[in-house]
Wavefront OBJ file of the C-alpha trace (Angstrom):
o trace
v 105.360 104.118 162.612
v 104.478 104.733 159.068
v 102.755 101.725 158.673
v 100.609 102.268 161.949
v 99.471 105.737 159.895
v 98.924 104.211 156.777
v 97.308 101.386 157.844
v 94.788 104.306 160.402
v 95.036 106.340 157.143
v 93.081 103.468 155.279
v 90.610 102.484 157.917
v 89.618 106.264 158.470
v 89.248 106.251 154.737
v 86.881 102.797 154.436
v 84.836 103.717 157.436
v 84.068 107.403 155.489
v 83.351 105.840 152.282
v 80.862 103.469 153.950
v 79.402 105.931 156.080
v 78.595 107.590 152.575
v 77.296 104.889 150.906
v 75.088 103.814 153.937
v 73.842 107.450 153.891
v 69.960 107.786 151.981
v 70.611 109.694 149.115
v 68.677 112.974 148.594
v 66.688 113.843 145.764
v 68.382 115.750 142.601
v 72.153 114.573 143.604
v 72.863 112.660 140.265
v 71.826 114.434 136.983
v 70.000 111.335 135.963
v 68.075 111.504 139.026
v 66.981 115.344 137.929
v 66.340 114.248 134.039
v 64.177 111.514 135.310
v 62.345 113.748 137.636
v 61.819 116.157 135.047
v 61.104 113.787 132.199
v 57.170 113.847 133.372
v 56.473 116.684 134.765
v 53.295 118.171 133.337
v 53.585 121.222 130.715
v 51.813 124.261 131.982
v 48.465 124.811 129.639
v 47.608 127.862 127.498
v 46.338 130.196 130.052
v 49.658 129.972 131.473
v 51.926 130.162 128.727
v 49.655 132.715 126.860
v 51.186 135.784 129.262
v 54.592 134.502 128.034
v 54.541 134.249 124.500
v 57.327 136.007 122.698
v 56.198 138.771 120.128
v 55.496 137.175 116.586
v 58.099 137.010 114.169
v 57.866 139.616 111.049
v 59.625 139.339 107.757
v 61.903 141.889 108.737
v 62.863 139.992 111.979
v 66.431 137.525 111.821
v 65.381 133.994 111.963
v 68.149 131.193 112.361
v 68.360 129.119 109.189
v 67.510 125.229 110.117
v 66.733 122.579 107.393
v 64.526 119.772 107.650
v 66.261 116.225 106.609
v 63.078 115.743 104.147
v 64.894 116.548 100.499
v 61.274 116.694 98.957
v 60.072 119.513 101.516
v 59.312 122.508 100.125
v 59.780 124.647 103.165
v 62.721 126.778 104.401
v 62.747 127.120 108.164
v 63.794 129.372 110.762
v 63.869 129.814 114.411
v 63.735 133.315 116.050
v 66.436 133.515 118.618
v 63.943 135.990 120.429
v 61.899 133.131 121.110
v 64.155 130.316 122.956
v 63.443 129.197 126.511
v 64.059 126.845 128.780
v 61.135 125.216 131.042
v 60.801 122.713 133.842
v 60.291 119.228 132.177
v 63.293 118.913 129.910
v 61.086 121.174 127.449
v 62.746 123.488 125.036
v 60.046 126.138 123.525
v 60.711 128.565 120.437
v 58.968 129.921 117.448
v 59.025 128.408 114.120
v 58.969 130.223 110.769
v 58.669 127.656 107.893
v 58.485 129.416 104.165
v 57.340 127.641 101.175
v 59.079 127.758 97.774
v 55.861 129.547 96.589
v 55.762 132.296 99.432
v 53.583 131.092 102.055
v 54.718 131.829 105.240
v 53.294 129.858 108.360
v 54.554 130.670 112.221
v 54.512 128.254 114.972
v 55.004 128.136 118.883
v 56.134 124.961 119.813
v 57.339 122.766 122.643
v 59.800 120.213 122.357
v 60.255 117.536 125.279
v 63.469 116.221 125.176
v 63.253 113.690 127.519
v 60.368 111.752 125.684
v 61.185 113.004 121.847
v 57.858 114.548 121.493
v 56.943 118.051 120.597
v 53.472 119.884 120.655
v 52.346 123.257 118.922
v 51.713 125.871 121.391
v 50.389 128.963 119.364
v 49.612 129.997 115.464
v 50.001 133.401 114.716
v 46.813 134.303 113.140
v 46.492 136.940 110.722
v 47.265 140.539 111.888
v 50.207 139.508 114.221
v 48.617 138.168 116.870
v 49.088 134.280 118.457
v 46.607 132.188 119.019
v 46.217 128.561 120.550
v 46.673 126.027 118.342
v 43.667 123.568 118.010
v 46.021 120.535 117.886
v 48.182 121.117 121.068
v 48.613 117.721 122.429
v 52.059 115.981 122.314
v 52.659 113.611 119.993
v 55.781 111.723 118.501
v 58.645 114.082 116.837
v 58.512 112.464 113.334
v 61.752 111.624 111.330
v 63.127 113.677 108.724
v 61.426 116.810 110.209
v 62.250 120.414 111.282
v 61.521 118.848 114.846
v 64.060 115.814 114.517
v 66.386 118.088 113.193
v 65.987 120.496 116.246
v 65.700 117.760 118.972
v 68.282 115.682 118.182
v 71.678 116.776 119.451
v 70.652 121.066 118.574
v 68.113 121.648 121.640
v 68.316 118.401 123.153
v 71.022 115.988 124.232
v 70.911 112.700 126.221
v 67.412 113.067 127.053
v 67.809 116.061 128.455
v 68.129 120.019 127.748
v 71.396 120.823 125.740
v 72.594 123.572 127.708
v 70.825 124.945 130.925
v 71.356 128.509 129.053
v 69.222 130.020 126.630
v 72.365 132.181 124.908
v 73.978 128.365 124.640
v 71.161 127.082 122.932
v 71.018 130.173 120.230
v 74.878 129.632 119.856
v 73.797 125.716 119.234
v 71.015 127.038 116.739
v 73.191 129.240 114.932
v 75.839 126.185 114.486
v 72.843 123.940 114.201
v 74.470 121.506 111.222
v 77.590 121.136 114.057
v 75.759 119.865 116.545
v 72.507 117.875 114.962
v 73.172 113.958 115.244
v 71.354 113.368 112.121
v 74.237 115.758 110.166
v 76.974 115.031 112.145
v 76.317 110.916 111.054
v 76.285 112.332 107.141
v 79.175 114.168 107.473
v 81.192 111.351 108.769
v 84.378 110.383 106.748
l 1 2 3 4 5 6 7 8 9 10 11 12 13 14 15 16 17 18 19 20 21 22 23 24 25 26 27 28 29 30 31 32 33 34 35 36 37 38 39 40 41 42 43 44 45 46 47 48 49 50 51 52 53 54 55 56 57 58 59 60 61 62 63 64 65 66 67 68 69 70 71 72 73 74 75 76 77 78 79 80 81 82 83 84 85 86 87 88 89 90 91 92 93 94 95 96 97 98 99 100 101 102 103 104 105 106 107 108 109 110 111 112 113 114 115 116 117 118 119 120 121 122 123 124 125 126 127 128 129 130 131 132 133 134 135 136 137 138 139 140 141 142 143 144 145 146 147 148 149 150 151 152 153 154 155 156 157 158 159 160 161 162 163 164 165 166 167 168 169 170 171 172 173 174 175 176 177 178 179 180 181 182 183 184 185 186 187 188 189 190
């Protein structure tokens, strides 16, 4: 008798599994699936982002420390936690402080695509607080040894895709940044 169920037992079992198989998968039920969707989808344009840019960063506002892997650069940046989002298209968008050694002090909007390890500037701020577009705001390659390699690789981004689908996640990330960058983490190897 035991046999008999086991032996029902199995071919309930292989006639489920290939009743799954056989069945069309829908779209978004593997994660690759959803990265790969997303990997392309267009960015939205200026007039659309423009209503959702964060407030400017001032000096007196807490930026989170990141370095660029360049040791010749003469800029200290930071990222304004105020700033993080998350958008459709595996993009990651957040302003960018970079100081010089001598005291100039530039601020950036950017978008990072994680999927395709490109980035694009979004929005200046131009003098008196204010953003403006940036003239240059198509995407091109994330460069090595930058601010942007730093922040794609392994601190916004991982595996072609968004690090964490929350925006407090990717602050924590930012505020850990040398934990969790690949570039660091393959320095800091014993």
């Amino acid at each position: 008798m035991t046999l008999f169920l086991r032996s029902t037992a199995a071919v309930a079992v292989a006639v489920l599994l290939a009743a799954c198989g056989s069945a069309k998968r829908g779209e978004g039920n593997y994660l690759l699936d959803d990265i790969e969707a997303q990997r392309n989808l267009p960015d939205s344009g200026w007039e659309a982002l423009r209503p959702l840019l964060p407030p400017v960063p001032g000096p007196s506002d807490t930026l989170l420390p990141v370095d660029s892997l360049n040791v010749n650069d003469p800029f200290h940046y930071g990222v304004d936690p105020r700033s993080v989002q998350i958008a459709p298209g595996q993009i990651v968008r957040y302003a960018l402080v970079s100081q010089s050694d001598r005291g100039s002090r530039n601020i950036s909007y950017e978008s990072v695509r994680c999927g395709t390890r490109e980035y694009r500037l979004v929005a200046l701020a131009a003098p008196g607080g204010a953003w403006q577009r940036a003239h240059n705001d198509e995407w091109q390659p994330v460069q090595a040894n930058t601010v942007q390699a730093v922040l794609r690789a392994g601190v916004l981004c991982s595996g072609g895709g968004v690090a964490t689908d929350k925006v407090p996640n990717l602050i924590a990330r930012l505020r850990n940044w040398s934990q969790y960058s690949d570039f660091t983490a393959e320095q800091n190897k014993p």
